[in-house]
Residue, then its C-alpha position, 0 to 999 in steps of 0.5 A: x782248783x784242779x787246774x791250780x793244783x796241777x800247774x803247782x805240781x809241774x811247778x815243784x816237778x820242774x823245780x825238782x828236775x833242774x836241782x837234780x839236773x846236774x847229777x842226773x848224768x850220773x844216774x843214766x840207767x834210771x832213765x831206762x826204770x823211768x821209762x819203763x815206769x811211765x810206758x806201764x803208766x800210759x799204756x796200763x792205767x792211762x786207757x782206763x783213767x785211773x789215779x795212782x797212789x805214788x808212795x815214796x816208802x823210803x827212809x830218806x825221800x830227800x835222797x837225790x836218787x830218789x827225787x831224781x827218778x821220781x821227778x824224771x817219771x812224774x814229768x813225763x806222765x804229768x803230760x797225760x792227762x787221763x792219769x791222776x796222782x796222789x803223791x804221799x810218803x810212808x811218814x804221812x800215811x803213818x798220820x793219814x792211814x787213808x787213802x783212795x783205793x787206786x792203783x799205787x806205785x810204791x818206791x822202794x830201795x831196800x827191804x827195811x823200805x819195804x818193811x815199813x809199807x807192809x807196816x801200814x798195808x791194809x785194805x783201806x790204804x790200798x784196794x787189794x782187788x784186782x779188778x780195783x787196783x794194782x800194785x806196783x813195787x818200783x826197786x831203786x837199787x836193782x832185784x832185792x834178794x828178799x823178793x821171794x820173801x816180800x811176795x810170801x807176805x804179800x800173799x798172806x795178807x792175800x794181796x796178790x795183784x803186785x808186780x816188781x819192777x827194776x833194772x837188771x843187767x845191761x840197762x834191761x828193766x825186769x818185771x817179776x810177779x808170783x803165781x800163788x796156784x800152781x799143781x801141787x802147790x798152793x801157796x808158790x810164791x816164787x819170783x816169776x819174769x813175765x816182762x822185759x824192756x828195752x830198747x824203749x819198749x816192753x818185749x810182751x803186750x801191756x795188756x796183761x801186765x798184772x795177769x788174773x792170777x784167779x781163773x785157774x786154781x789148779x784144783x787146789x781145795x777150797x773149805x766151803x762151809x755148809x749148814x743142815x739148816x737150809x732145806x731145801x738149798x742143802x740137801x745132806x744124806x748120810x752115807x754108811x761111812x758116815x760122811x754126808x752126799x750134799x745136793x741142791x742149788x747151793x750145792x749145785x752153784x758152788x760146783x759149777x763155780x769149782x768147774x769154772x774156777x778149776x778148784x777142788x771143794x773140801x766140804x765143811x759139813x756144821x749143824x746150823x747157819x748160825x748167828x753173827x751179831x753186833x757185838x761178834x759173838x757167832x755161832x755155827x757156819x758163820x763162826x767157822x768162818x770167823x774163826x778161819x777154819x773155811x774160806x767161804x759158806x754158802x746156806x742160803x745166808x741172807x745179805x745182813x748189814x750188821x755182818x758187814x763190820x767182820x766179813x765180806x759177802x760176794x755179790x747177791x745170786x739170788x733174792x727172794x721173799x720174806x712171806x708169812x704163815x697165816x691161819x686158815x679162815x674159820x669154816x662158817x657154821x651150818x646157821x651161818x651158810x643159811x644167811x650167805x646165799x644172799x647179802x646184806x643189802x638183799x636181805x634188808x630189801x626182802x625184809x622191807x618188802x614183806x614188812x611192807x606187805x604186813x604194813x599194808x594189810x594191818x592198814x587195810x585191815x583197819x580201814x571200812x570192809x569195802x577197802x579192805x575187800x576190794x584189796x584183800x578179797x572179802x573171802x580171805x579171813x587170815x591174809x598174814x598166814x596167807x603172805x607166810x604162806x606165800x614167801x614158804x611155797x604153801x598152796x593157797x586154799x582160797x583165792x580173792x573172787x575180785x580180779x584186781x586181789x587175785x592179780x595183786x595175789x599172782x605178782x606176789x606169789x610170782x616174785x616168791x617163786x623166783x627169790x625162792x628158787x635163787x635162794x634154794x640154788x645158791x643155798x646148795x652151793x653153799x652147804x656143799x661147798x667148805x666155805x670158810x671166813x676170809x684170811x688175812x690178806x694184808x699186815x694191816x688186816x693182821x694187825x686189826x685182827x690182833x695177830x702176833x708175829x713168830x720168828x726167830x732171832x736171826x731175822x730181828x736185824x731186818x725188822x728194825x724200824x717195824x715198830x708196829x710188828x715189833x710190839x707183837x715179836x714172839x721169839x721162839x728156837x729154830x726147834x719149836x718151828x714145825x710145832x707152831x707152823x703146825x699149830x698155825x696150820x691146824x687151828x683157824x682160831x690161833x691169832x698169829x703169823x710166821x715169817x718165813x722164806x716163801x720158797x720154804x713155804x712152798x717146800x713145805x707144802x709140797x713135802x706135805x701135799x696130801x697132809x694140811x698145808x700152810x697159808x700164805x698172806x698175799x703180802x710179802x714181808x720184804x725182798x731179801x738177797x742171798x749171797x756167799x760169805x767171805x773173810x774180809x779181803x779174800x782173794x777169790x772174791x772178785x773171781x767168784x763175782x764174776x762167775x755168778x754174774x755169768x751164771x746169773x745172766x745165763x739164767x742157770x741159778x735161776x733154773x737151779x732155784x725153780x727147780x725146788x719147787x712146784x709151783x702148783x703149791x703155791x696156797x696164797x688163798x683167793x676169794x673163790x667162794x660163792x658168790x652172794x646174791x646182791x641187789x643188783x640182780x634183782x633190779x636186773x631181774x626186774x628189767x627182765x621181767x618188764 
């Protein structure tokens, strides 16, 4: 179908050409454009095999000129095949309003021409990033006077990655672009020549054709807006003037990238992150932004889907861990810790022993006196008190006279001694230790344990489709958050847990060492990433990527983050209580003795 597509295309090309082939002598100097044009085709996106948007932003694209020029380069490059086209004209994509983000070259003979492309200039017409597309303006009638004036427009629709390109004087193309930063002016949108061809090729290397306008700002100011809500990425001290001294590693991140980038930072300092919901009701630092009133803000703000519909976000910089606050397990009553030296299966085969030993006395105990003498010993009147006797380390007053009782007597005693002494030593451990019953390890341990879950409203878009956890939502203010982490913290018996970051749970700790500290569940929630926020379309977003991408792999960011906390406050709590004595002691104690 491609190849059907392309020999149609060559077929209509071919047919143009020789309908204009009689006038195109006439038009001799668009030979040296049509040149100029394909060379920047070839040598610019043919290398990278992109497709190009081939827009014919002319009121009348019949016009023999036009067709003339645009058959003559579609012809020429048509013999590439690492370069791909989508031929439209401005009354289409009046229609369409659609179209690949590529590269495009926009044919244009006035500024009315002009015009009516700008009309329809959007970001899903064309891609206004530099590191996804290009614009080439193509001027059929020389440099329009209005150049000055289209790169001003440009500019403020923040597409900056377009160059002019037309004939001038003695059959010489010219190519012109603009420099928005430059020192002492921010917004220059002067016609600058960055290129010139002749003689069949271009006097600069092509290589920089569209030159990264982003890599020097020459220290003009960029808002970043910030929140008081992110600790401990934002740290704010008032200073006696009353302005703030902002640190931490969001801080520290975006003045690396003003070192990087060479722009000067005007801090927007705001109560709170805020909240941006379906609807676009917004508030705090996302509202600023919304509003225009900074370029970026950056607060440890979370990746969201439903922000998507009415700003931009740079790429993540940092993921971390939805954790929750859970109580501390119940410290186990005196009475409990008597029973926890053993388990329960040892406890139920030490009860079937001396229930045995009773069993068999009371048998013994019916049976003629010769029996019962020979087992229990004719001089043994009270043989229950003395099996007491013998499980508590009482002294046996009297022993049986017969070998075969003393020696049934000796084991019994024996096996008390031991079960006695083990008891005894763990029973310490145990009632010296602050043993306490089991947190909860798992969301399922919670569920079974009838917890709710606390949060605040801004993190329900990443619980969609937690129907288990959304049945036992409490909402509460960001201003009830310490009240209810301390009430988590201090009451073993409160049936609830709090989502959180991890690393603000380690903050938390850490601020709090020598105080009660919070519990974290040993299962993470979820992993979020955390990014810097942007208006749609912004022009610093693609040279912000970059910069992280760098600061990412060289493990700065990282390091910035790590540096908040210490780990050694890390309290996911681990079974590290005493161990109960299990049965599988005493078969190995048995084999000992044997």
């Amino acid at each position: 179908m491609r190849l059907l597509y392309k020999l149609l295309l060559l077929m209509l090309i071919n047919l143009l050409s020789s309908q204009a082939e009689n006038s195109f002598s006439s038009l001799g100097s668009f030979k040296t454009l049509s040149n100029a044009v394909v060379k920047v085709i070839e040598d610019v996106w043919g290398d990278d095999q992109k497709s190009v948007n081939f827009i014919i932003s002319i009121n009348n694209p019949e016009n023999i000129y036009v067709s003339s020029i645009v058959s003559d380069i579609m012809l020429q490059s048509s013999l590439n095949p690492t370069v791909g086209y989508h031929v439209e004209t401005i009354e289409y994509l009046k229609i369409k309003q659609k179209l690949p983000k590529l590269s495009a070259i926009v044919v244009i003979e006035t500024f009315e021409d002009f015009t009516n492309f700008n009309k329809i200039l959007t970001s899903d017409l064309i891609s206004f990033s530099s590191y996804q597309g290009d614009i080439l303006l193509l001027f059929l009638n020389g440099e329009l006077t209005e150049l000055n004036e289209i790169f001003n427009i440009l500019w403020k629709k923040q597409v900056y990655n377009v160059n002019a390109i037309y004939e001038g004087t003695n059959e010489i193309v010219e190519v012109k672009t603009f420099f928005p930063f430059k020192v002492n002016n921010c917004s220059d949108t002067t016609p600058t020549l960055i290129n010139v061809f002749e003689n069949d090729e271009f006097k600069n290397d092509l290589e920089n054709f569209f030159p990264d306008k982003m890599k020097n700002l020459k220290k003009c100011t960029i808002r970043v807006g910030t929140s008081n809500s992110s600790i401990p990425y934002v740290f704010a001290s008032k200073l006696p003037n009353g302005t703030y001294e902002l640190s931490g590693r969001d801080i520290s991140l975006i003045r690396t990238l003003s070192e990087l980038l060479n722009f000067e930072i005007e801090f927007a300092y705001v109560g709170e992150e805020g909240h941006l919901i379906e609807n676009g009701s917004s508030s705090g630092a996302l509202k600023m932004l919304l509003e225009g009133k900074v370029d970026l803000i950056i607060s440890d703000f979370w990746l969201k889907a439903n922000r998507m519909k009415f700003i931009d976000n740079c790429i993540p910089y940092i993921s971390q861990h939805i954790a929750f606050v859970i109580p501390p397990g119940a410290e186990f009553t005196a009475f409990e810790k008597y029973f926890k030296p053993l388990d329960s299966y040892t406890w139920i085969g030490l009860s079937v022993v001396f229930m045995s030993a009773f069993l068999v006395i009371y048998i013994f105990e019916k049976l003629p006196k010769v029996h019962r003498n020979f087992l229990i010993g004719e001089n043994i009147k009270e043989p229950y008190l003395n099996v007491l006797v013998a499980v508590y380390g009482g002294s046996q007053h009297k022993l049986p006279d017969r070998n075969f009782a003393r020696s049934l007597l000796m084991v019994f005693l024996m096996f008390c001694l031991v079960m006695r002494t083990i008891y005894t030593g763990s029973l310490y451990r145990y009632l010296q230790a602050p043993i306490t019953h089991s947190e909860a390890q798992s969301i399922d341990d919670m569920l079974e344990r009838d917890f709710k879950f606390y949060t605040v409203s801004s993190i329900l878009d990443l619980l969609q489709g937690q129907d288990r956890i959304n049945k036992r939502l409490v909402l509460f203010p960001p201003d009830r958050r310490n009240e209810i982490i301390n009430e988590i913290n201090t009451n073993p018996n409160f049936k609830g847990a709090l989502f959180r970051s991890l690393t603000g749970i380690l903050y938390y700790n850490q601020l709090n060492y020598n105080k009660t500290q919070s519990m974290i569940c040993k299962e993470m929630f979820m992993m979020f990433h955390v990014v810097i926020y942007v208006p749609k379309d912004f022009y610093l977003k693609e040279a912000i990527n970059q910069k992280i991408q760098i600061l990412i792999a060289s493990g700065l960011i990282e390091f910035w983050h790590k540096s908040i906390i210490d780990q050694r406050f890390r309290r996911i709590e681990e079974d590290d209580e005493p161990e109960s004595i299990k049965l599988d002691f005493w078969s190995i104690h048995s084999q000992i003795n044997t």
